[in-house]
C-alpha positions in Angstrom: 102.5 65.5 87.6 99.8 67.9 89.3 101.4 71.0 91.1 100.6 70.2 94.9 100.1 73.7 97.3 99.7 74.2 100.5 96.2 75.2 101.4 95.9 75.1 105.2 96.7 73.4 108.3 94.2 73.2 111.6 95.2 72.3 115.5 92.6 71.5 117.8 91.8 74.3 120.2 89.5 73.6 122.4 87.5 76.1 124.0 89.3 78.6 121.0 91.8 79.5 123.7 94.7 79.4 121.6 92.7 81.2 118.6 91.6 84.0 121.2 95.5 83.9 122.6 96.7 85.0 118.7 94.2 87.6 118.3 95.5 89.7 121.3 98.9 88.8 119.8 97.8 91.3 116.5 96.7 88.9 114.5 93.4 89.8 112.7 90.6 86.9 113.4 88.3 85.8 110.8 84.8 86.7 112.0 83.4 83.5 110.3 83.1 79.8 112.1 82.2 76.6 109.9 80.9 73.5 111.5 81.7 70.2 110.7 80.5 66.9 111.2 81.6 65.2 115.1 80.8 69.0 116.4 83.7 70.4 115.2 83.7 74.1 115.4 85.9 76.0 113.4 87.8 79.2 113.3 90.3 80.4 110.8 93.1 83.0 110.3 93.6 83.9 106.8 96.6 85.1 104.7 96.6 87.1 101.2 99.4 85.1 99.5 101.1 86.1 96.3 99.4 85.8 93.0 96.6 86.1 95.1 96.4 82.9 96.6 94.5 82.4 100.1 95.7 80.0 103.0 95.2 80.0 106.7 95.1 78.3 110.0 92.4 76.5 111.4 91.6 76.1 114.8 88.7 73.3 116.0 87.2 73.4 119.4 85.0 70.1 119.9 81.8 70.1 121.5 80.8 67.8 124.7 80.9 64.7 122.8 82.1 65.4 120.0 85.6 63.6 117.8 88.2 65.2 119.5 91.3 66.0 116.9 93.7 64.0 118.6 97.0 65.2 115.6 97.4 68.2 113.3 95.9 68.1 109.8 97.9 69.7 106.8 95.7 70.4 104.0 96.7 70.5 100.0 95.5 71.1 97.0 95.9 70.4 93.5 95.9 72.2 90.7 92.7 71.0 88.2 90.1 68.5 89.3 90.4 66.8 92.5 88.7 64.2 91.1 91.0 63.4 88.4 93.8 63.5 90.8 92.2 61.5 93.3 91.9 58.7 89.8 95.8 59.1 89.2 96.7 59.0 92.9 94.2 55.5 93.5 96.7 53.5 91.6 99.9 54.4 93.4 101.6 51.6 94.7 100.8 51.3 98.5 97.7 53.6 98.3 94.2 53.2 99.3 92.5 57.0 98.8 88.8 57.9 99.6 87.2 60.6 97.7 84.8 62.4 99.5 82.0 65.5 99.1 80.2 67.4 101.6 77.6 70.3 101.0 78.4 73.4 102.6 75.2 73.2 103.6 75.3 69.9 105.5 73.0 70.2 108.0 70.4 71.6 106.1 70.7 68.8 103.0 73.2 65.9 102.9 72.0 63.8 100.7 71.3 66.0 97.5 74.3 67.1 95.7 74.9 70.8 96.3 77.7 72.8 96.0 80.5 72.3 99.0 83.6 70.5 99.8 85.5 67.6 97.7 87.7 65.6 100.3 90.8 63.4 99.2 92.0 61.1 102.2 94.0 58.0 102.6 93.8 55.1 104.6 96.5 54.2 103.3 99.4 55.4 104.4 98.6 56.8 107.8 100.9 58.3 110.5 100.6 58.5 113.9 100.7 62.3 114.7 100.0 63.8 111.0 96.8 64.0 109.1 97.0 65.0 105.3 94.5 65.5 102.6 93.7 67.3 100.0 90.7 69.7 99.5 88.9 71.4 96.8 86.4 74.2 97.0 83.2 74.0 94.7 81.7 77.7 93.8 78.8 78.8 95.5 76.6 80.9 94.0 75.7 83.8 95.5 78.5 83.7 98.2 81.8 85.1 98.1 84.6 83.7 100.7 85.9 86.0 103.1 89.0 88.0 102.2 91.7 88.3 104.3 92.0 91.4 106.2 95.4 92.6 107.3 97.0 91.7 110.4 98.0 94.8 112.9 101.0 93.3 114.1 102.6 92.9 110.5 102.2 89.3 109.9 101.7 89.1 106.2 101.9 85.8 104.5 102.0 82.1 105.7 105.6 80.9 104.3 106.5 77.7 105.4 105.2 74.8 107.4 108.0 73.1 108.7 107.9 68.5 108.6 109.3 66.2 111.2 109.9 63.1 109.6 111.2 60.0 110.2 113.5 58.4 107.6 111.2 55.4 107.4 107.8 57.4 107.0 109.4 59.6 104.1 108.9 57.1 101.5 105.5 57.0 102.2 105.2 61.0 103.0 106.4 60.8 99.5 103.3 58.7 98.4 100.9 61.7 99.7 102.9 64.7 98.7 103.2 63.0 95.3 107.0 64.2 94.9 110.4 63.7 96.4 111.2 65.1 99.6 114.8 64.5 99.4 115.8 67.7 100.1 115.5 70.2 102.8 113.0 72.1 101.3 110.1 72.0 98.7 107.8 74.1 97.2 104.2 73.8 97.8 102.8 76.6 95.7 105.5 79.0 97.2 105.2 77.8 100.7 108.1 76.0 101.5 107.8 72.4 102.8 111.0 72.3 105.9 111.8 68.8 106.2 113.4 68.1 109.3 115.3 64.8 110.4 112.9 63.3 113.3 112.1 60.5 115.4 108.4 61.0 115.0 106.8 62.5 112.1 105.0 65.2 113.0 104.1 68.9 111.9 105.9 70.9 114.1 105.4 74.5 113.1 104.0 76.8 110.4 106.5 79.9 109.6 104.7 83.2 108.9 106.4 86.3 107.7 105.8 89.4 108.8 106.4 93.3 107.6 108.3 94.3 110.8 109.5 91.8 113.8 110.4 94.9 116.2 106.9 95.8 115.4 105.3 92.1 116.0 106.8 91.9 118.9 105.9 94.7 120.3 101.9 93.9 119.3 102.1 90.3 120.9 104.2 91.6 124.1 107.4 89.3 123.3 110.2 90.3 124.9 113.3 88.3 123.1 114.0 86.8 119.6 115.7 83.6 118.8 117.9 82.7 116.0 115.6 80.1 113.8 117.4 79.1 110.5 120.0 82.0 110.4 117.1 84.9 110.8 115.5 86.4 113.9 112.3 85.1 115.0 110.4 84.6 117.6 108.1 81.3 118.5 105.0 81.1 119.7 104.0 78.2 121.1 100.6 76.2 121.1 99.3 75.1 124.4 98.9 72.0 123.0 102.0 70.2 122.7 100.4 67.8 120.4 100.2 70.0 117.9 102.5 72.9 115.7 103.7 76.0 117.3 104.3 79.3 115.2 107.4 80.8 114.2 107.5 84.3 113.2 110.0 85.7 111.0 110.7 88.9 108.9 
């Protein structure tokens, strides 16, 4: 069985509001934007994990006329070959999958095959207010991705992303994750998969650690703390209710 990890997750943000919201919250904002296809603008805030590992959050405005993001993506990724994976994962029971590649440089060339993205997505199963996939990143010569810079208010690491579920969609949530999420808690490449008892399945918040709370909250002007899974945290919440809030811990 392929070792699954947690790569990143993206709300829609339109107008970057949000984004712009977390940067004068302390957080450090990547300077660099990536367009996709349906004028999709991106933004990102990346994380140094350990072993060196990258992850971050993505935040898509959508241009007049564009495809709105309409539920919150969570992004894996596989260790080896996508494509070998996306050959194992075709011939689950239940599962139509759709490999996919993409040139970084899109616009320029989509037809001749260039270095860029490999996509693994389902059509089968679907949910309502979740949209996973996997992603792998092809090198590109000549071009280093950014590194993660560090964060003023202390945030340090993305830790959790914490799953809503419904008992009936976790057999199928199963399917996608490729393991059993029996339990409370799984590991996605030391990111720990919450799963939540739910009436909708839904992401409903990624958990980022931080050096010093006190410190945080001073940086993004909170006032109080709550109690979230026996520690002190605080929660900031997306104005998009659609989508995950943040929870901050130490």
């Amino acid at each position: 069985m392929a070792n699954i990890n947690f790569d990143h997750s993206y709300t829609e943000d339109i107008g970057h509001k949000f984004f712009k919201a977390l940067g004068r919250a302390g957080f450090c904002l990547a300077e660099h934007q990536v367009a996709h296809p349906g004028k999709n603008l991106c933004r990102f805030i990346m994380f140094k994990q350990a072993g060196g590992k990258k992850a971050y959050l993505e935040f898509v405005d959508v241009g007049r006329g564009g495809k709105r993001v309409d539920k919150p993506g969570i992004s894996l990724r596989c260790e080896g070959p996508l494509k070998k994976y996306f050959d194992s994962v075709k011939k689950r029971k239940g599962v139509t999958a759709n490999y996919l590649h993409r040139n970084y440089e899109w616009k320029k060339d989509a037809k001749s095959k260039l270095p860029g993205w490999n996509f693994l997505s389902f059509s089968k199963p679907q949910f309502k207010n979740i949209y996973p996939w996997f992603t792998e990143y092809e090198p590109r010569p000549g071009v280093k991705r950014p590194a993660p810079k560090a964060h003023p208010n202390t945030a340090s690491a993305i830790s959790g992303v914490v799953l809503s579920a419904r008992a009936a969609d976790r057999p199928k949530l199963e399917k996608v994750f490729g393991r059993s999420l029996a339990g409370k808690s799984v590991s996605l490449g030391g990111i720990q998969l919450v799963v939540e008892p739910a009436n909708t399945t839904r992401i409903s918040a990624l958990v980022i650690e931080c050096k010093d709370l006190k410190r945080f909250m001073r940086s993004s002007k909170i006032k109080s703390s709550v109690l979230w899974q026996g520690k002190d945290a605080v929660i900031i919440r997306n104005p998009d209710r659609r989508m995950w809030d943040i929870v901050v811990v130490e």
